[in-house]
Chimera marker file (.cmm) of the C-alpha trace (Angstrom):
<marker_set name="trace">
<marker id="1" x="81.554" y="95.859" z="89.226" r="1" g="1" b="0" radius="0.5"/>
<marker id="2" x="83.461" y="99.138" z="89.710" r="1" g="1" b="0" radius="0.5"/>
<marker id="3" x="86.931" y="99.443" z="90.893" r="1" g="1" b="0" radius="0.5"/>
<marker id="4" x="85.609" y="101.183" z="93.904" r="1" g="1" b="0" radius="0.5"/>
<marker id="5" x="83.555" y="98.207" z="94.573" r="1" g="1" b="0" radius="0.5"/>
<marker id="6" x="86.154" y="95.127" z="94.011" r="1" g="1" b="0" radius="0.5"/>
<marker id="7" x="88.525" y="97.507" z="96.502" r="1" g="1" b="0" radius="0.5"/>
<marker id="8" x="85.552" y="97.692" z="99.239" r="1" g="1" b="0" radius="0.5"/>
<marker id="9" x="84.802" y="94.342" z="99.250" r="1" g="1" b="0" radius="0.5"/>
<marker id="10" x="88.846" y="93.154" z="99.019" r="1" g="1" b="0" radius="0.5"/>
<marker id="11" x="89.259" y="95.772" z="102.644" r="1" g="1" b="0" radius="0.5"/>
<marker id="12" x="85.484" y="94.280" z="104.044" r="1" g="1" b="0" radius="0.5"/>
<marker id="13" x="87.008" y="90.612" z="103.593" r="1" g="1" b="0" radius="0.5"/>
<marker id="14" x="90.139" y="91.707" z="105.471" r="1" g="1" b="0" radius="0.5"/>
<marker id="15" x="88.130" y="93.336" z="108.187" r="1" g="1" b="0" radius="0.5"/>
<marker id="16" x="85.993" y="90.540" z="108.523" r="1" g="1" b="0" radius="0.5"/>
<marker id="17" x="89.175" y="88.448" z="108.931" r="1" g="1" b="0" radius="0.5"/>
<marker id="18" x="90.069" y="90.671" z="111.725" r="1" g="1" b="0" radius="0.5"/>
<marker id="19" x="86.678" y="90.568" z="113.526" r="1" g="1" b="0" radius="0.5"/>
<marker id="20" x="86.682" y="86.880" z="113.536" r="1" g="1" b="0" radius="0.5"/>
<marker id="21" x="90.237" y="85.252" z="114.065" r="1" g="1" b="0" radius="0.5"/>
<marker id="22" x="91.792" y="88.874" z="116.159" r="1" g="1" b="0" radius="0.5"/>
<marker id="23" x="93.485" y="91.698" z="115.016" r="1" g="1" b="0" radius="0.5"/>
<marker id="24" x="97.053" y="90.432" z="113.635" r="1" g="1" b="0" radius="0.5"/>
<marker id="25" x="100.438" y="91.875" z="115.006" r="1" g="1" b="0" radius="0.5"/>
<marker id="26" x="102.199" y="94.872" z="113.058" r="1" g="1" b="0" radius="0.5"/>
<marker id="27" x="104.064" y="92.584" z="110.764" r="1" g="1" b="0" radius="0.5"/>
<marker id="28" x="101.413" y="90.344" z="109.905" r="1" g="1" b="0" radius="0.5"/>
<marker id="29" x="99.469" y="93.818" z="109.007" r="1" g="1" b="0" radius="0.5"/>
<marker id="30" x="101.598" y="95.304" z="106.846" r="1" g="1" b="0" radius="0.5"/>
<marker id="31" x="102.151" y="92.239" z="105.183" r="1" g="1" b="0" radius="0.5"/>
<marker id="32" x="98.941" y="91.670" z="104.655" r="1" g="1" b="0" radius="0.5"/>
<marker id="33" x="98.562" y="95.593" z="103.498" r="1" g="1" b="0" radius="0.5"/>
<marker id="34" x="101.245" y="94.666" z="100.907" r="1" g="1" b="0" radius="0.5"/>
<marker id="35" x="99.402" y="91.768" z="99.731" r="1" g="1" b="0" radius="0.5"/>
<marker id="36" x="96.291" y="94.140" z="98.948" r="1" g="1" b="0" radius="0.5"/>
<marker id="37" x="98.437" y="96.662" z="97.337" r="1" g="1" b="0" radius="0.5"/>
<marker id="38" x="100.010" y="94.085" z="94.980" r="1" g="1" b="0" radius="0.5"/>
<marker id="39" x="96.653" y="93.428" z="94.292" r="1" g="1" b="0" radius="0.5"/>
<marker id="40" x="95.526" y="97.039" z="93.652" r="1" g="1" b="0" radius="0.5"/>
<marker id="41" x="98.109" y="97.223" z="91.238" r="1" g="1" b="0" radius="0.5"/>
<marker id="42" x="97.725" y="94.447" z="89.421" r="1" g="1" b="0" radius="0.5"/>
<marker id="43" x="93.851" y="95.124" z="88.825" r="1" g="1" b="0" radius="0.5"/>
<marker id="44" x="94.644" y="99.094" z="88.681" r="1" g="1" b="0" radius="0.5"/>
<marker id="45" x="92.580" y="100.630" z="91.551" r="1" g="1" b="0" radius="0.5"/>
<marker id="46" x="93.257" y="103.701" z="93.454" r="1" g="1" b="0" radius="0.5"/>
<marker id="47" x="90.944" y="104.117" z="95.739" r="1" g="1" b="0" radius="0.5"/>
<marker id="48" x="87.653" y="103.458" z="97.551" r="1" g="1" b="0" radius="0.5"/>
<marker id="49" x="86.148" y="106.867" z="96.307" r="1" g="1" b="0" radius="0.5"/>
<marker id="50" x="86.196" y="108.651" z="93.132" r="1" g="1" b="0" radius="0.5"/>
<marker id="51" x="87.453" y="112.150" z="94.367" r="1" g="1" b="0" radius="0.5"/>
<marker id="52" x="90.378" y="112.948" z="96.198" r="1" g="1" b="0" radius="0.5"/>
<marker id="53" x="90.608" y="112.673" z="99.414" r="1" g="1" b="0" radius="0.5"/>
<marker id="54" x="93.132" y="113.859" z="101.690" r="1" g="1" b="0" radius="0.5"/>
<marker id="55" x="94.252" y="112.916" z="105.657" r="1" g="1" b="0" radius="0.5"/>
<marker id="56" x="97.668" y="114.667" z="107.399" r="1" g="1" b="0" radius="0.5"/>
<marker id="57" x="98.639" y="112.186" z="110.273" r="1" g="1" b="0" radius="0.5"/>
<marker id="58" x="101.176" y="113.278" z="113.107" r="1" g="1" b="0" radius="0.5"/>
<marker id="59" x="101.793" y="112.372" z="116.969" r="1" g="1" b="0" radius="0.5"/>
<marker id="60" x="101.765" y="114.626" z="120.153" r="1" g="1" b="0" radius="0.5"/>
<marker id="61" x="103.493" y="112.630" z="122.356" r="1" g="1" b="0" radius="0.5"/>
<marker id="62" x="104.715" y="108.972" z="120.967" r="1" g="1" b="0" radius="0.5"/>
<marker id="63" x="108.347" y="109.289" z="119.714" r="1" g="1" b="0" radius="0.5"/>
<marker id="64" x="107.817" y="105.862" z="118.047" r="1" g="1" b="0" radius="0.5"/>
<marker id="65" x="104.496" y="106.024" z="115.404" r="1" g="1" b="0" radius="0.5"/>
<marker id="66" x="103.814" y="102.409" z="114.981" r="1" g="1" b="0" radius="0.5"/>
<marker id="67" x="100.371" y="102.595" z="115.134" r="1" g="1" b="0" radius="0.5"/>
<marker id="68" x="100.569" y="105.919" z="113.832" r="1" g="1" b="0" radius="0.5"/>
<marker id="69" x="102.914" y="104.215" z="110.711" r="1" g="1" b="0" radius="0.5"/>
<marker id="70" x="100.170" y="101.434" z="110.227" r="1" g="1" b="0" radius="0.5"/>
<marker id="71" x="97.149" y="104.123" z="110.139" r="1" g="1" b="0" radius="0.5"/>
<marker id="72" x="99.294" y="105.548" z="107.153" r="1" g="1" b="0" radius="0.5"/>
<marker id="73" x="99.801" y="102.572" z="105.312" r="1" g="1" b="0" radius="0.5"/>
<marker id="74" x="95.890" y="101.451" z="105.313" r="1" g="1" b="0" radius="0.5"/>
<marker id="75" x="94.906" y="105.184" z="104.643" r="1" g="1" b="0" radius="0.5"/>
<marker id="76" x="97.130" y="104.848" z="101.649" r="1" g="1" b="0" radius="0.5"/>
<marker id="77" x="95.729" y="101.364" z="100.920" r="1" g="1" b="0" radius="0.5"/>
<marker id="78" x="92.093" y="102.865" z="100.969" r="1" g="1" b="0" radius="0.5"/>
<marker id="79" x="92.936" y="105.433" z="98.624" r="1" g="1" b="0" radius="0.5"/>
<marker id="80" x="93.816" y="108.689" z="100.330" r="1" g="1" b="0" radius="0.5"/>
<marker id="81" x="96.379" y="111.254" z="99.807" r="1" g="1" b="0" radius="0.5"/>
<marker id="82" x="98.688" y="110.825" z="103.293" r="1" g="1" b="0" radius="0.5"/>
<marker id="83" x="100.451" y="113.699" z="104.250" r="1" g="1" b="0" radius="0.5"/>
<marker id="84" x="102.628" y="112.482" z="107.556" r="1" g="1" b="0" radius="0.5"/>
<marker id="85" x="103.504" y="116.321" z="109.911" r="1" g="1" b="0" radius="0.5"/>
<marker id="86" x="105.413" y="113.758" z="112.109" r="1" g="1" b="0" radius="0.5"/>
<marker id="87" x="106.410" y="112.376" z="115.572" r="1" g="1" b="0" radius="0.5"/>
<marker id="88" x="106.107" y="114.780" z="118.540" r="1" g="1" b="0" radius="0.5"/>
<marker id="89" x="105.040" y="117.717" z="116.854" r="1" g="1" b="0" radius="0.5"/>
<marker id="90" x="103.524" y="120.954" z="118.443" r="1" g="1" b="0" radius="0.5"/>
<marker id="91" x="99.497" y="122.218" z="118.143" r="1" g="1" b="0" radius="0.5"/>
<marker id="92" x="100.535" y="125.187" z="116.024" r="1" g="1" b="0" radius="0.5"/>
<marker id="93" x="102.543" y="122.918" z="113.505" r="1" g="1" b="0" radius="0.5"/>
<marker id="94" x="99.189" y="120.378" z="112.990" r="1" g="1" b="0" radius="0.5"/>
<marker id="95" x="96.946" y="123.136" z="112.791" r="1" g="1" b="0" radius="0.5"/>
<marker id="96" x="98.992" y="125.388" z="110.495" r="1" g="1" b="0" radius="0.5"/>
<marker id="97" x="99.434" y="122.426" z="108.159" r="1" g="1" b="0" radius="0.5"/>
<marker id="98" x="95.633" y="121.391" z="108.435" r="1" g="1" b="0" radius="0.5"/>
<marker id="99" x="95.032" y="125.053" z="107.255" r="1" g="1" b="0" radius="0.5"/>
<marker id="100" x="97.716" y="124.684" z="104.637" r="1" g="1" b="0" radius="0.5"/>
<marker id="101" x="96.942" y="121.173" z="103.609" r="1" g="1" b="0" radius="0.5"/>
<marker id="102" x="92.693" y="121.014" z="104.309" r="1" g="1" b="0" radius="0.5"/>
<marker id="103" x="92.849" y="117.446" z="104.914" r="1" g="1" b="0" radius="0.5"/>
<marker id="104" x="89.471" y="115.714" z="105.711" r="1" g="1" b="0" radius="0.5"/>
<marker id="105" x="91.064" y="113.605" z="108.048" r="1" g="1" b="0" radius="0.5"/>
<marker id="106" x="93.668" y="114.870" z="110.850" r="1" g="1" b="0" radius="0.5"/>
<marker id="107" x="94.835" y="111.339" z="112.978" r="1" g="1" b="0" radius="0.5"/>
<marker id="108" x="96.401" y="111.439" z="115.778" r="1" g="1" b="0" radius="0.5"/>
<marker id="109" x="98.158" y="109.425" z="118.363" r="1" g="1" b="0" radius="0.5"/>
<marker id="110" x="97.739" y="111.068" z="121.745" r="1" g="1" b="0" radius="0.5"/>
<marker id="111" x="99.701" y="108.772" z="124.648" r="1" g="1" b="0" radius="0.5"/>
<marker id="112" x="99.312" y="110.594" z="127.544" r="1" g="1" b="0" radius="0.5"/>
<marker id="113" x="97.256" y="112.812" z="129.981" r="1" g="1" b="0" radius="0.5"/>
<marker id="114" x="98.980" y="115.892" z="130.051" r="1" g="1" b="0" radius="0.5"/>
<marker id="115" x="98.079" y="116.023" z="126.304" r="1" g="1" b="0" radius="0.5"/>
<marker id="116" x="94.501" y="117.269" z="126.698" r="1" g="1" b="0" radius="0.5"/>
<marker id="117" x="94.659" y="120.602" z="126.479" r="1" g="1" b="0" radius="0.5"/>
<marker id="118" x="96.859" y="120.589" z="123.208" r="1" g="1" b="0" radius="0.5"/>
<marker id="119" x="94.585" y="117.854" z="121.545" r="1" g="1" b="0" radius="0.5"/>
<marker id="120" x="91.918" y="120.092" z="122.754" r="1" g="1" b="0" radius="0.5"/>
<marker id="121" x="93.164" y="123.234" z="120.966" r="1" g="1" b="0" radius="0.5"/>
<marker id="122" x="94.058" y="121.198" z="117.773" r="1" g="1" b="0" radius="0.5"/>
<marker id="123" x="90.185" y="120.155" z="117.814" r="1" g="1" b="0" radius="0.5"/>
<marker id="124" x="89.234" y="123.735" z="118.223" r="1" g="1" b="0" radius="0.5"/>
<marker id="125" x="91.457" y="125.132" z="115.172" r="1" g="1" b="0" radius="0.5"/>
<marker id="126" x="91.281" y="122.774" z="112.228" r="1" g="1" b="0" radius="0.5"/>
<marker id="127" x="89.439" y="124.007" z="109.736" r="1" g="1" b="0" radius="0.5"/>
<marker id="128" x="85.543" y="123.015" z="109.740" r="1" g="1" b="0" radius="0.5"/>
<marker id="129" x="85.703" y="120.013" z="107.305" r="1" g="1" b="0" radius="0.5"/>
<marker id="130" x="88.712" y="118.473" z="109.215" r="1" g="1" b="0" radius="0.5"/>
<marker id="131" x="87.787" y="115.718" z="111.428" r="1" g="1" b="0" radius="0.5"/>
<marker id="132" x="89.981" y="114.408" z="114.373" r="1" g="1" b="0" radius="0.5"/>
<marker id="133" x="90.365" y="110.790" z="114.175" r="1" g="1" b="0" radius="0.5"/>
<marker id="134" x="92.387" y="109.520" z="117.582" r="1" g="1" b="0" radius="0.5"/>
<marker id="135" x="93.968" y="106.573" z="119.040" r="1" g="1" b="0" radius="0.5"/>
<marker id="136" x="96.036" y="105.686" z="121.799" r="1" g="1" b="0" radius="0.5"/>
<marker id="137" x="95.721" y="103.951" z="124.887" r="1" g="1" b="0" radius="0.5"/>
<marker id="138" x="94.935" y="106.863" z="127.201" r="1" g="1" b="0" radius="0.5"/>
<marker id="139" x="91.486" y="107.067" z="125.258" r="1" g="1" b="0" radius="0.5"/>
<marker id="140" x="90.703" y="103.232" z="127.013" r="1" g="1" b="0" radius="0.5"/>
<marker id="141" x="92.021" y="104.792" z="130.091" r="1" g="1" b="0" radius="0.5"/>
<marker id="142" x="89.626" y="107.959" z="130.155" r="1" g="1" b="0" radius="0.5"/>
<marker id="143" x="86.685" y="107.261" z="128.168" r="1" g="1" b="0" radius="0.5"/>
<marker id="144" x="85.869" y="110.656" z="128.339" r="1" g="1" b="0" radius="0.5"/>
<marker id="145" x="88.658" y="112.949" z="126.925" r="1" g="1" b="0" radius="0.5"/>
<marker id="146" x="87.551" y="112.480" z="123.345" r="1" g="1" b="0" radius="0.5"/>
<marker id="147" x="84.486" y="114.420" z="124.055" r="1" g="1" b="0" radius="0.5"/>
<marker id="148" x="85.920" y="116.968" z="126.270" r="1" g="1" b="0" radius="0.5"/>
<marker id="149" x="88.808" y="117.406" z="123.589" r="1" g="1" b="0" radius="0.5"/>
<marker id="150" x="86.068" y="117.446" z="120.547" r="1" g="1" b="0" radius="0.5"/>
<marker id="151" x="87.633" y="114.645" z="118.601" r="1" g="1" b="0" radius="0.5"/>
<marker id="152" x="85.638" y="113.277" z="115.973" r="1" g="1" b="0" radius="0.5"/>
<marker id="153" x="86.110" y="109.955" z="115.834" r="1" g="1" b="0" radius="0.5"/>
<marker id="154" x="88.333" y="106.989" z="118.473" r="1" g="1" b="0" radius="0.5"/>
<marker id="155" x="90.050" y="104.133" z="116.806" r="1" g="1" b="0" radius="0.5"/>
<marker id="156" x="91.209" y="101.356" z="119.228" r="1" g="1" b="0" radius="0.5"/>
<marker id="157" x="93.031" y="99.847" z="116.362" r="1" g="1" b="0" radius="0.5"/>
<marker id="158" x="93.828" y="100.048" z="112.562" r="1" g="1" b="0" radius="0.5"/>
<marker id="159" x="90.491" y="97.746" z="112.422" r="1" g="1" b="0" radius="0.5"/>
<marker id="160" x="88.393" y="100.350" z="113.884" r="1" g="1" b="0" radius="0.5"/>
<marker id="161" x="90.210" y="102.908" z="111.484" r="1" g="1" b="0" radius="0.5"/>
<marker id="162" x="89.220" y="100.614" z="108.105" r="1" g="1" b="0" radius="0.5"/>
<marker id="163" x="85.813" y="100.209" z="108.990" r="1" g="1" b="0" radius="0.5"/>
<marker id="164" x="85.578" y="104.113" z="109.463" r="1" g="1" b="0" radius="0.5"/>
<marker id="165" x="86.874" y="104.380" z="105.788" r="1" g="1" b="0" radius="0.5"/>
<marker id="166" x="84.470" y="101.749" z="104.807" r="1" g="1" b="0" radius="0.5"/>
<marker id="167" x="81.572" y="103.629" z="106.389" r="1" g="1" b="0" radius="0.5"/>
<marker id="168" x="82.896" y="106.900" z="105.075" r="1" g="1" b="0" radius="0.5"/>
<link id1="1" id2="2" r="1" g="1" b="0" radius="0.2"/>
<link id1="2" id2="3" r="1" g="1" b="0" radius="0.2"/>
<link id1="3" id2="4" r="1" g="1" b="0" radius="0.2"/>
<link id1="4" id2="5" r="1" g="1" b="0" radius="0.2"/>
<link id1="5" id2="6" r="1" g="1" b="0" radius="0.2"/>
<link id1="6" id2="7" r="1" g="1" b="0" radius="0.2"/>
<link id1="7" id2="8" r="1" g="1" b="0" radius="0.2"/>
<link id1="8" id2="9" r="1" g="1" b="0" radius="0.2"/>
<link id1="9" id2="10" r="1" g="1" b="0" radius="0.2"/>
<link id1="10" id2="11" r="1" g="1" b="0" radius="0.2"/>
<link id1="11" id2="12" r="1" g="1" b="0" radius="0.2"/>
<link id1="12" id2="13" r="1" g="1" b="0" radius="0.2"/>
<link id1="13" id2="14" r="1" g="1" b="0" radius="0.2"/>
<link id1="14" id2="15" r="1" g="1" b="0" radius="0.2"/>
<link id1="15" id2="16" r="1" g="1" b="0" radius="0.2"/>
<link id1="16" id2="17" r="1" g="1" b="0" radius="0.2"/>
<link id1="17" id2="18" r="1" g="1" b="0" radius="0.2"/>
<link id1="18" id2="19" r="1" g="1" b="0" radius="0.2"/>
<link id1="19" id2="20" r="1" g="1" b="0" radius="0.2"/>
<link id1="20" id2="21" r="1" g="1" b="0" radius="0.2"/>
<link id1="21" id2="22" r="1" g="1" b="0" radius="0.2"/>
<link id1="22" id2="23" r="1" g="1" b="0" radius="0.2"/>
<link id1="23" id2="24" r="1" g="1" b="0" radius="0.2"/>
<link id1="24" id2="25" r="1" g="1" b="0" radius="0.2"/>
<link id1="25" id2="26" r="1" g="1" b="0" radius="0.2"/>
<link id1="26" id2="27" r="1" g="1" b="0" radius="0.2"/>
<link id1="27" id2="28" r="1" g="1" b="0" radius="0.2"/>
<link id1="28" id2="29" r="1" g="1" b="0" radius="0.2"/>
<link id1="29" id2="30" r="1" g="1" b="0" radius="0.2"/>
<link id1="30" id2="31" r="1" g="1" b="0" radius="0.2"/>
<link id1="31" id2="32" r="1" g="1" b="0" radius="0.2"/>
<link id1="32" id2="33" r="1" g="1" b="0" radius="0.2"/>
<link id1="33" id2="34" r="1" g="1" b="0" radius="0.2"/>
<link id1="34" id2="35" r="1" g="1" b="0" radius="0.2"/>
<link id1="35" id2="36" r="1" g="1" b="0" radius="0.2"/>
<link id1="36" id2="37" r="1" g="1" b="0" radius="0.2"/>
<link id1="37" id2="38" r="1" g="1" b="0" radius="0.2"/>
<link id1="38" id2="39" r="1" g="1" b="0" radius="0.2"/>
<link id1="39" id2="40" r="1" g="1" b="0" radius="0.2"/>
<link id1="40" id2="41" r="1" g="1" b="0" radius="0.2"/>
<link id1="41" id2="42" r="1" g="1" b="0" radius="0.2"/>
<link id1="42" id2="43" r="1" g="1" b="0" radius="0.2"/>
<link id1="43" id2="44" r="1" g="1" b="0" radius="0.2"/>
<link id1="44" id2="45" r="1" g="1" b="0" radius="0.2"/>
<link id1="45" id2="46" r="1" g="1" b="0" radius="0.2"/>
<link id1="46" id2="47" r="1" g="1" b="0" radius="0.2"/>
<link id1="47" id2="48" r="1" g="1" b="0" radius="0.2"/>
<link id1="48" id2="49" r="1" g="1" b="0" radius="0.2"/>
<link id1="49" id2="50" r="1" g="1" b="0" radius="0.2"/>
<link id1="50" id2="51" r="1" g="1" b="0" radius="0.2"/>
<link id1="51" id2="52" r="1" g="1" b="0" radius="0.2"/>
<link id1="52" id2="53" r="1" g="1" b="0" radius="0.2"/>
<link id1="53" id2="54" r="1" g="1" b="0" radius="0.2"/>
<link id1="54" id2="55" r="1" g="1" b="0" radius="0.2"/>
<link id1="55" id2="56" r="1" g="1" b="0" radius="0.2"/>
<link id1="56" id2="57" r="1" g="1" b="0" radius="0.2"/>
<link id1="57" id2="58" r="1" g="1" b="0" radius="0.2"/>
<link id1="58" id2="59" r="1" g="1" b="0" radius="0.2"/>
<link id1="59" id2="60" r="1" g="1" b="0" radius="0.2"/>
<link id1="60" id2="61" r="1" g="1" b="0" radius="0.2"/>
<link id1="61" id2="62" r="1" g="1" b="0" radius="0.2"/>
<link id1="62" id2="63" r="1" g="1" b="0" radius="0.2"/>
<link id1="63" id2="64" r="1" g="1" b="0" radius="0.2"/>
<link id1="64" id2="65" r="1" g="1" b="0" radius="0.2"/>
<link id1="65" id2="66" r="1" g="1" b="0" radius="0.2"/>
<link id1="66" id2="67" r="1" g="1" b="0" radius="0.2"/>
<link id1="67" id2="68" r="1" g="1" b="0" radius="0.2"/>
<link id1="68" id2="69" r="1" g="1" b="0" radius="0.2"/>
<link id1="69" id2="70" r="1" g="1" b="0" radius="0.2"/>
<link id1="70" id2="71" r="1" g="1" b="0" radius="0.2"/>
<link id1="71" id2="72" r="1" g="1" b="0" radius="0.2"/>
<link id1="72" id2="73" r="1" g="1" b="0" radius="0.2"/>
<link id1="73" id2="74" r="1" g="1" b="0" radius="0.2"/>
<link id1="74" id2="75" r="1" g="1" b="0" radius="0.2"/>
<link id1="75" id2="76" r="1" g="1" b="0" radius="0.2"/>
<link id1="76" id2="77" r="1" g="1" b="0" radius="0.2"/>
<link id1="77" id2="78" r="1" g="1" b="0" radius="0.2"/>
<link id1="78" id2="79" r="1" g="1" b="0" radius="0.2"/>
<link id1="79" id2="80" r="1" g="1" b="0" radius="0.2"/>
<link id1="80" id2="81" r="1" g="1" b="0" radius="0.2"/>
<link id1="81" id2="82" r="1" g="1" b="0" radius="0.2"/>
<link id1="82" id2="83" r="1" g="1" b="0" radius="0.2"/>
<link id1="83" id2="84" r="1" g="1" b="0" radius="0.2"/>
<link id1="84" id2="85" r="1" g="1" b="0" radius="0.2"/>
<link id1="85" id2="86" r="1" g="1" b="0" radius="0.2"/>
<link id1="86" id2="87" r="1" g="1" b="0" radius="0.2"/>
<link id1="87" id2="88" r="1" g="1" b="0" radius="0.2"/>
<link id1="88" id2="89" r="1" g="1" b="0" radius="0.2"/>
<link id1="89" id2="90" r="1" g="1" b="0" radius="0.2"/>
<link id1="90" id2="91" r="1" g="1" b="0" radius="0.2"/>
<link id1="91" id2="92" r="1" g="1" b="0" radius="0.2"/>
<link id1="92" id2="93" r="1" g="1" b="0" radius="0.2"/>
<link id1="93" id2="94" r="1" g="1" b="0" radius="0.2"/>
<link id1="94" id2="95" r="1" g="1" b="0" radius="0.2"/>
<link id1="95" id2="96" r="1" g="1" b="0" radius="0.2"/>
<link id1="96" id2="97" r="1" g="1" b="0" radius="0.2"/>
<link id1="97" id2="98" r="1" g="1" b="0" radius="0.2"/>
<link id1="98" id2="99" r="1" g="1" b="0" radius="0.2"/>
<link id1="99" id2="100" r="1" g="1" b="0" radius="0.2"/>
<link id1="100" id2="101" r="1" g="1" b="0" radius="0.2"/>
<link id1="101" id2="102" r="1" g="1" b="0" radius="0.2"/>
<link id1="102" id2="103" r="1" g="1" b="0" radius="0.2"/>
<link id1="103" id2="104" r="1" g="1" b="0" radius="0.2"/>
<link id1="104" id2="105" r="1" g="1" b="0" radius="0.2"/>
<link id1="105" id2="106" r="1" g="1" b="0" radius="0.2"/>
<link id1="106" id2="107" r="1" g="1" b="0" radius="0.2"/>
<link id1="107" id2="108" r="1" g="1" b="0" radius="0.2"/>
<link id1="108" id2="109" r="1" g="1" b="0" radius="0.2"/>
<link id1="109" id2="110" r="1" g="1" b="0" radius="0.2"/>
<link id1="110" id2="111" r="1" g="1" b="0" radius="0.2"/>
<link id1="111" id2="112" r="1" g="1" b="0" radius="0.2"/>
<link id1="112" id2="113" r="1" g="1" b="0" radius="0.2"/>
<link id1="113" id2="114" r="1" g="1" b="0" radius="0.2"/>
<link id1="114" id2="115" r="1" g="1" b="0" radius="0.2"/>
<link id1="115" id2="116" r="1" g="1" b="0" radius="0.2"/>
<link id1="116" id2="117" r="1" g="1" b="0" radius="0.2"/>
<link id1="117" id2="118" r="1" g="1" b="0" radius="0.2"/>
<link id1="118" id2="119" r="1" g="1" b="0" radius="0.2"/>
<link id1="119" id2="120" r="1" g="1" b="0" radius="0.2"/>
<link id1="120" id2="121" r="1" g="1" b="0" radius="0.2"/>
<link id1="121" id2="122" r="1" g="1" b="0" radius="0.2"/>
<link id1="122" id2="123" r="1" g="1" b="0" radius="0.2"/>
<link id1="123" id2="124" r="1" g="1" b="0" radius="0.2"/>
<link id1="124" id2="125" r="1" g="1" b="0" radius="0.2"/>
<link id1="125" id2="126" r="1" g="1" b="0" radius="0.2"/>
<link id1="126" id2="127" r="1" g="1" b="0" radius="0.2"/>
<link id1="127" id2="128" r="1" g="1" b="0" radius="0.2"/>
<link id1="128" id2="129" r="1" g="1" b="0" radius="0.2"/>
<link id1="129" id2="130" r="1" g="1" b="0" radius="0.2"/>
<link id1="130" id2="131" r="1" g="1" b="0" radius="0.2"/>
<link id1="131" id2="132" r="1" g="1" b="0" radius="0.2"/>
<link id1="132" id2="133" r="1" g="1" b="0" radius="0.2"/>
<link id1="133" id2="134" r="1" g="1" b="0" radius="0.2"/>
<link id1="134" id2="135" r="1" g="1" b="0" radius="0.2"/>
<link id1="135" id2="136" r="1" g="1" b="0" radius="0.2"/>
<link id1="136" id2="137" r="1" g="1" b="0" radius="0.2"/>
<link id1="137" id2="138" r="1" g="1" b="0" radius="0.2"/>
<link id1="138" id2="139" r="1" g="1" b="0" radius="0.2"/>
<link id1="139" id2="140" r="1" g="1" b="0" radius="0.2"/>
<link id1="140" id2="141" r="1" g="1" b="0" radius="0.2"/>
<link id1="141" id2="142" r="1" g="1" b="0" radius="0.2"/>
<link id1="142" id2="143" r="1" g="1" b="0" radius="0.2"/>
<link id1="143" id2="144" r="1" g="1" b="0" radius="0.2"/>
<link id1="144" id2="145" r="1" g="1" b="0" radius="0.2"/>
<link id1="145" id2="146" r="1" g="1" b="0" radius="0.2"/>
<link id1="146" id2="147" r="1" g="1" b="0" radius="0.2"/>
<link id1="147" id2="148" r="1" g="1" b="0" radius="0.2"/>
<link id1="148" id2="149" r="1" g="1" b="0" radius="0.2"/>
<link id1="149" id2="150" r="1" g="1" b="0" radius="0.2"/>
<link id1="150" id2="151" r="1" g="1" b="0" radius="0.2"/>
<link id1="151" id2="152" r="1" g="1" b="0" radius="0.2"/>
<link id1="152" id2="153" r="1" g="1" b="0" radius="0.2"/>
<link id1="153" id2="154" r="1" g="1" b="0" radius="0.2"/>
<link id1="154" id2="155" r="1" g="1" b="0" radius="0.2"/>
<link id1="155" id2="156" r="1" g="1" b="0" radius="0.2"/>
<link id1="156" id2="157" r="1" g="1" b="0" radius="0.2"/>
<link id1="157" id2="158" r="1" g="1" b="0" radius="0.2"/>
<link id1="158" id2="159" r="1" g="1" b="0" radius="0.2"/>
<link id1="159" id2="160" r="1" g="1" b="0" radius="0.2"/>
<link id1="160" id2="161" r="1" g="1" b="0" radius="0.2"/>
<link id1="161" id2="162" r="1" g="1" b="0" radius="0.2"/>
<link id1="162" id2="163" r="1" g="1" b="0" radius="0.2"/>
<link id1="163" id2="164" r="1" g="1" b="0" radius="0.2"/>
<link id1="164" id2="165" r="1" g="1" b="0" radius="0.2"/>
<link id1="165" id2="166" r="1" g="1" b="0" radius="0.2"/>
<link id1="166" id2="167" r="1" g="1" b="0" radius="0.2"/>
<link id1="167" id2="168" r="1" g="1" b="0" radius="0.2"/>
</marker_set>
């Protein structure tokens, strides 16, 4: 079995935890993130994929980043190159990084409403194999706004996220 492999099934296992007992708290996720990390180590896997792959993270509007922080540290788990812009930062900052950085992945926290029309304009300038992953709570609130924004992809929760890597 391939390192790729025993690291897919490890992050499937932990999913599956998820999906059948509920998504743990923040502590009991990183914890558990440092659990599979000691184990990466030990057995001397990188990553889910054999190439490179790359994700820049920041937030629009949440001065705090927890979920934003736990994203991060499962990206990293998974095997991609993290590349955090920040809390709060400005459209032109993401997309001039994005440009600068060509991440596959731009996530993003987005917290509320009167983001839209910068999330918007961050969709509409990344580069064409950068996709948008969101989360946030305003995306339960209006369904809609990830389509009217053109993100790529919604994550309710660091759950959602993995099983977008798995899929990947």
């Amino acid at each position: 079995m391939t390192p790729h492999t025993l690291l897919r099934r490890r992050l499937e296992r932990l999913l599956k935890d998820w999906q059948t007992q509920g998504m743990p708290g923040r502590h009991s996720l990183h914890a558990q993130a440092r659990e599979v990390a000691a184990w990466k180590t030990a057995n001397a896997i990188a990553s889910l994929w054999a190439e490179a792959r790359r994700m820049a993270t920041a937030t629009l509007d949440d001065a705090w980043g927890h979920g934003l922080q736990t994203i991060e540290v499962y990206a990293a788990l998974a095997g991609l190159e993290v590349h955090s812009l920040g809390l709060q930062q400005p459209p032109e900052r993401i997309i001039a990084a994005c440009h600068r950085l060509r991440p596959q992945i731009l996530g993003l926290t987005v917290l509320q409403f009167d983001s839209e029309d910068n999330l918007a304009l961050i969709c509409r300038s990344l580069p064409a194999e950068t996709l948008t992953v969101v989360g946030g709570p305003i995306f339960r609130a209006d369904p809609e706004l990830a389509e009217r924004a053109g993100v790529g992809y919604v994550a309710r929760h660091v759950g959602d996220f993995l099983q977008y890597l798995l899929a990947w």
